[in-house]
C-alpha positions in Angstrom: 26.9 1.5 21.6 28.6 0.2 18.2 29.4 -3.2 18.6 26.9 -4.0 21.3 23.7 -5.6 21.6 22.3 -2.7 24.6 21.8 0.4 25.5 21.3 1.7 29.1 19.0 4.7 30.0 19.1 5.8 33.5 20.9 4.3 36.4 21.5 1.7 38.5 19.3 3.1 41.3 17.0 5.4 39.2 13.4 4.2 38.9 13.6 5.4 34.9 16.2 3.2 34.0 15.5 1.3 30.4 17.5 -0.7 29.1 17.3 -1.1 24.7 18.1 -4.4 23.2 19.5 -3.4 19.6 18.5 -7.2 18.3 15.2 -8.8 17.5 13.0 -8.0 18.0 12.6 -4.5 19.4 14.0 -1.8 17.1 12.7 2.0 17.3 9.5 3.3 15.8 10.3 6.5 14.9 6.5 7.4 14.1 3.2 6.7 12.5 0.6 7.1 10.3 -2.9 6.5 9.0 -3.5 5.3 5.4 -5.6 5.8 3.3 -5.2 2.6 1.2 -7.4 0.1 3.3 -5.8 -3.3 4.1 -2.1 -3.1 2.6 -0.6 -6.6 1.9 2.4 -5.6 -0.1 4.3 -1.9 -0.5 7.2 -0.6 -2.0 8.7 2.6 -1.4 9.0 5.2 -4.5 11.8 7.1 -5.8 13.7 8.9 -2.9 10.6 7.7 -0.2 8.4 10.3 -0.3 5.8 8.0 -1.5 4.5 4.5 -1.6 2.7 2.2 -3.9 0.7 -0.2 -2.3 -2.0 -2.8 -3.0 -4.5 -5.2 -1.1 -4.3 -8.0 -4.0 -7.3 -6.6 -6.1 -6.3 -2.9 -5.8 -3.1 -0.7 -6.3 -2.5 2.8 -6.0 0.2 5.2 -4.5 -0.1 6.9 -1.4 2.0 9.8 0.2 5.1 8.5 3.3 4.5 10.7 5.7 0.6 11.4 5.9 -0.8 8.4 4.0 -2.9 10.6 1.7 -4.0 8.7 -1.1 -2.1 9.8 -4.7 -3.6 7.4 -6.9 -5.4 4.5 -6.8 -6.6 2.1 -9.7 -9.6 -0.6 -8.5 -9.5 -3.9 -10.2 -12.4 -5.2 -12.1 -14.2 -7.3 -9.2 -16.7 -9.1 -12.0 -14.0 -11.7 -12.8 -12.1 -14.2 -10.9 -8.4 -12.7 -9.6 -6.3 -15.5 -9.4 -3.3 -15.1 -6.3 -1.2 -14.7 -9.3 -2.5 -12.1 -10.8 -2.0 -9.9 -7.4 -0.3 -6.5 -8.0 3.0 -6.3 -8.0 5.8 -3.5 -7.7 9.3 -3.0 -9.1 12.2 -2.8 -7.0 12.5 1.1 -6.8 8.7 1.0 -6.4 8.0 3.4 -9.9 5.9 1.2 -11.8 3.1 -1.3 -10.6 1.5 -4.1 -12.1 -2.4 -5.6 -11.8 -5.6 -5.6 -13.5 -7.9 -2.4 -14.2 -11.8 -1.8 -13.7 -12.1 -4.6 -17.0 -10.1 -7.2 -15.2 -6.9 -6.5 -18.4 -3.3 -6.8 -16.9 -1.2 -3.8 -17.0 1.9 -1.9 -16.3 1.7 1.4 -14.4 4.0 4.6 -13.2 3.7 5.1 -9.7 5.0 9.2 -10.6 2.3 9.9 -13.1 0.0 7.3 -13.1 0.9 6.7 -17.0 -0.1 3.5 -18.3 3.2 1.9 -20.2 1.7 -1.4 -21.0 -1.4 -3.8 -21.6 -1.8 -7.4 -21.8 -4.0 -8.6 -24.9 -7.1 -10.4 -23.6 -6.7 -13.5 -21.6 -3.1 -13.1 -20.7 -1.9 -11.8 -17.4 1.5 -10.4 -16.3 3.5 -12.7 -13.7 6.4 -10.3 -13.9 8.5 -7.5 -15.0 12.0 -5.7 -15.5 12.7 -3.4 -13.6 12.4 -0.4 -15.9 9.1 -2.0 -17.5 10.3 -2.3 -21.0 10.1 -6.6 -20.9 7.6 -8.5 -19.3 6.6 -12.8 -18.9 2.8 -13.3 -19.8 0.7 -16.2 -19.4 -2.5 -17.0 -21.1 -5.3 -18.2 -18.8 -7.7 -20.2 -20.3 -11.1 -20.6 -18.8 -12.1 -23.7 -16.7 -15.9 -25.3 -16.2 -15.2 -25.2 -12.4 -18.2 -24.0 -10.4 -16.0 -21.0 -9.1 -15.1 -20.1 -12.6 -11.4 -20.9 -12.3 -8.5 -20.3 -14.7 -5.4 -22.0 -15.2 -2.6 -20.6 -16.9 -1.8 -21.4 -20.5 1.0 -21.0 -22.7 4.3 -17.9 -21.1 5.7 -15.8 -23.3 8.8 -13.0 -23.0 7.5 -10.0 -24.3 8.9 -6.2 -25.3 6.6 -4.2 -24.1 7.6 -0.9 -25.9 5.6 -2.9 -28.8 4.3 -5.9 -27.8 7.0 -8.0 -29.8 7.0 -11.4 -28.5 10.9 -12.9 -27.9 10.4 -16.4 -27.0 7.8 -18.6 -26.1 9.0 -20.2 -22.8 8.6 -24.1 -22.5 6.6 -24.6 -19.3 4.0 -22.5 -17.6 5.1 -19.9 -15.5 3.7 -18.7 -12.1 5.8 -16.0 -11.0 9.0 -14.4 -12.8 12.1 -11.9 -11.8 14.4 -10.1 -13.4 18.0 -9.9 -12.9 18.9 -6.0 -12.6 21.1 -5.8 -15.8 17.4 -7.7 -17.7 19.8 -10.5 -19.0 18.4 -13.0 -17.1 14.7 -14.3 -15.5 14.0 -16.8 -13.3 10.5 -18.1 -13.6 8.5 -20.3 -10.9 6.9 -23.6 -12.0 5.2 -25.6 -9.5 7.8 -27.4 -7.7 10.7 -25.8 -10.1 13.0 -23.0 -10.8 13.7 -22.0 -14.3 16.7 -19.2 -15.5 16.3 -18.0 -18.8 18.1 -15.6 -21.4 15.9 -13.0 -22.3 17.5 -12.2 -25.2 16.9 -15.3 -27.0 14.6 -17.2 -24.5 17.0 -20.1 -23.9 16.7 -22.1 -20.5 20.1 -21.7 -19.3 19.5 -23.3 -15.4 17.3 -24.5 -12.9 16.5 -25.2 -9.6 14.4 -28.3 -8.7 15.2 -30.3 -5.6 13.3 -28.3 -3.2 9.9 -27.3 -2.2 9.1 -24.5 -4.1 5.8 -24.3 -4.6 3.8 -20.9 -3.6 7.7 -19.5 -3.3 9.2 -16.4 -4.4 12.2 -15.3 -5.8 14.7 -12.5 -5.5 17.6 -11.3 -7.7 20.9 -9.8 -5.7 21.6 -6.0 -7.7 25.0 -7.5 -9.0 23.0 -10.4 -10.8 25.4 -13.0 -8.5 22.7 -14.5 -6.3 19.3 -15.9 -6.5 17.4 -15.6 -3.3 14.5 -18.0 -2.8 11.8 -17.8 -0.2 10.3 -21.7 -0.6 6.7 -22.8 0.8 8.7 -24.4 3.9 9.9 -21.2 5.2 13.0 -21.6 4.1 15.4 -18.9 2.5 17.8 -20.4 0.2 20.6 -18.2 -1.6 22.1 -19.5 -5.1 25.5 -18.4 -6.7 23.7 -18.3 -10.1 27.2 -19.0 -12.2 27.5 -22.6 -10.3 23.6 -23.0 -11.2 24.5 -22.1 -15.2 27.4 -24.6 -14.8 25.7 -27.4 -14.4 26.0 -28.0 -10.7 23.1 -29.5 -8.6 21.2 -26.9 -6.6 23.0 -28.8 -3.3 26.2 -27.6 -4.6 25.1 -23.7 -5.4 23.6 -23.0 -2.5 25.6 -20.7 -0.1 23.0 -19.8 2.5 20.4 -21.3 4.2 18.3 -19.6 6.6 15.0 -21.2 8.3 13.1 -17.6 8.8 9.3 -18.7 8.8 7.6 -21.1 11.0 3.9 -20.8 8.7 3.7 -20.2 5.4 3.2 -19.4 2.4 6.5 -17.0 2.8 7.1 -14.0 0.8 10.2 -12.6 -0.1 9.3 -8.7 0.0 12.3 -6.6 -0.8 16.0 -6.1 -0.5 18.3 -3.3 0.5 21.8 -2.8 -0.7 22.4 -6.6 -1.6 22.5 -7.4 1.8 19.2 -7.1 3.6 16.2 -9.0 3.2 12.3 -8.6 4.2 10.4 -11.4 4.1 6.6 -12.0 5.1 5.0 -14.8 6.2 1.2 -15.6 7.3 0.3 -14.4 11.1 3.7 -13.7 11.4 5.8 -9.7 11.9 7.6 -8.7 8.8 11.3 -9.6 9.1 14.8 -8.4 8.3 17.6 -10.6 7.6 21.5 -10.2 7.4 21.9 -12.6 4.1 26.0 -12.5 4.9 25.2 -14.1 8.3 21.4 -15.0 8.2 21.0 -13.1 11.9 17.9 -12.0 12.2 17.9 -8.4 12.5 14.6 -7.2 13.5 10.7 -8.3 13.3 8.3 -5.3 12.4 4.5 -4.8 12.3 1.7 -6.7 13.7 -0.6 -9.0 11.2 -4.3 -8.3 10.9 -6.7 -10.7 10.5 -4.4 -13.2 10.5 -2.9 -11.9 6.8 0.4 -10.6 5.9 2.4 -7.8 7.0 3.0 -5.2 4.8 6.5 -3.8 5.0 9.0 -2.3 2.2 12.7 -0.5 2.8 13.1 3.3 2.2 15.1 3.5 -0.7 17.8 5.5 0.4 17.7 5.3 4.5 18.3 2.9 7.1 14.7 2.9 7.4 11.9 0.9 7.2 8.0 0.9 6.4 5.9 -1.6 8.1 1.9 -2.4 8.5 1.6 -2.1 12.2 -2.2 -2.7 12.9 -5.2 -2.2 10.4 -4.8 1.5 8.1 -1.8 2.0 10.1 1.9 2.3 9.0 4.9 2.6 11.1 8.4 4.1 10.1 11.4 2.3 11.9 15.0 2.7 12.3 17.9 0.3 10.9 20.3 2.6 11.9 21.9 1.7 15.4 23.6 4.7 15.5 20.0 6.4 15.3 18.8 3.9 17.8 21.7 5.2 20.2 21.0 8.8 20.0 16.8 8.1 20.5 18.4 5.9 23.8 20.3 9.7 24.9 17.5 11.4 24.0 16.0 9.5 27.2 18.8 9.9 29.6 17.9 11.3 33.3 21.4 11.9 33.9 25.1 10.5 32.6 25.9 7.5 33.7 29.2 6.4 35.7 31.8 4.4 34.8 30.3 1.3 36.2 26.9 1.7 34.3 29.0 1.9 31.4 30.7 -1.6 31.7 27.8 -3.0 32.8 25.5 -1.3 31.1 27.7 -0.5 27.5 30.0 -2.8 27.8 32.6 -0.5 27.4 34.2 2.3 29.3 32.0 5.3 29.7 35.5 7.5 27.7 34.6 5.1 24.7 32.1 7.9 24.1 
């Protein structure tokens, strides 16, 4: 019931008692289905959940929630080298999607009508985007004479992309960039550091450095207050960004600290409300975090081949989306009042008073 880590179906003496542990990791899979986007490594749901856009690190495309019918897909050029950071990526409310087309050029996307809104000139690639598309940090890669044909990454710009107006050249190269939710701020990945900018004059205003960072990823709370970082030691970390633009060292802005991962490289997927977090890690389930407490709330889906779990929040429901073996996507429940009524649903009888306490945890009139 509320407030309680079980629920009891059956009976003391009845052969069809279960009993449903509420905590990790066993939550309710509601359903599933097949989709028809092979080998999903990162999703986010669309709009109000009826869809969502996934990709497989050279692909994207959009597929439908409930039957996994493919909407639109978009095949990357597979002639040239695609760098890990130049793998797809989605905005927050999962309507526009970034990665390269059939050429191998860097684009923007809408996952409703498969518009393109934006193109990276030649050589430069997008490490990241606000989230309604309209500014965007590029980097130029610039051609290596390594036997695989590598790239490394160039100069970073902040660019418009209504026009392609360039605001700022940043100062170091840039690996992976977010937006704060009101666009005034990015924070940009370098190596081993952290940098915050302003993006309306390109000014470093803060950074993060003391830490492991490299391969991490980094999250913006909707309020703009916190800056969640997933580092390559499995790590969460969570900033108050106004002690960061103080001055502080990172020691004394960070609020949280939650070990979540024990391989990595660790992915921080999405976030719900402010408050929950899905992160992804190597050969490990998808899981959800409470970032008020750091309890671990749940662990979803099973890795395949040893890759990551795709998994992404509905937009609007306690609900969750989450790769649960290959092609195959699973729907779970955040809801514990849900999770209750699936436990009734199961019930061979009522149970007594004693069931209740020992059961519950609470008396049976508690309802």
């Amino acid at each position: 019931m509320p407030g309680t880590d079980w629920v009891a179906s059956g009976g003391l003496n009845d052969e069809q008692t279960v009993i449903f542990d509420l905590g990790p990791p066993l939550l309710a899979e509601l359903g599933t289905f097949p989709s028809a986007f092979p080998d999903v490594r990162l999703m986010r749901a669309v709009g109000d959940g009826n869809r969502l856009a996934v990709t497989d690190g050279l692909s994207t495309g959009v597929i439908d929630a409930e039957t996994g019918d493919l909407i639109d897909g978009r095949e990357a050029g597979l002639d040239r080298p695609h760098l890990y950071i130049s793998r797809a990526e989605t905005s927050p409310d999962g309507l526009y999607t970034t990665g390269l087309d059939r050429l191998g050029k860097s684009k923007i996307w809408s996952n409703i009508d498969g518009s393109e809104l934006f193109a990276a000139n030649d050589g430069w690639q997008i490490r990241g985007f606000s989230d309604d598309a309209t500014l965007a940090v590029l980097v130029e890669l610039v051609a290596t004479q390594e036997p695989d044909n590598r790239a490394e990454a160039g100069s970073t710009r902040l660019v418009r992309t209504l026009d392609g107006m360039v605001i700022a050249e940043l100062e170091i190269v840039e690996w992976e960039a977010a937006f704060s939710s009101d666009d005034r701020y990015v924070a940009t990945v370098a190596g081993e550091n952290i940098q915050i900018w302003d993006t309306s004059t390109g000014a470093k205003l803060g950074s993060i450095k003391e830490y492991d960072l490299l391969g991490g990823s980094i999250l913006w709370t909707p309020d703009g207050s916190r800056l969640i970082v997933g580092g390559f030691d499995g790590i969460i970390r969570v900033f108050d960004v106004g002690r960061l633009l103080s001055g502080v060292s990172d020691l004394e802005a960070m609020v949280t600290r939650i070990p979540a991962h024990d391989t990595s490289p660790m992915v921080l997927a999405d976030l719900k409300d402010g408050s929950l977090l899905l992160t992804q890690s190597r050969e490990e389930p998808a899981k959800v975090w409470d970032l008020e407490t750091g309890a671990l709330l749940g662990e979803f889906g099973t890795p395949v081949d040893g890759d990551f779990v795709a998994a992404a929040f509905h937009p609007t429901e306690r609900r969750l989306y989450a790769e649960v073996g290959a092609d195959l996507i699973g729907i779970f429940t955040l809801d514990p009042e849900e999770l209750i009524e699936i436990a009734r649903s199961r019930l061979s009888r009522e149970l007594i008073e004693e069931e209740c306490q020992l059961y519950l945890r609470r008396s049976c009139e508690g309802g």
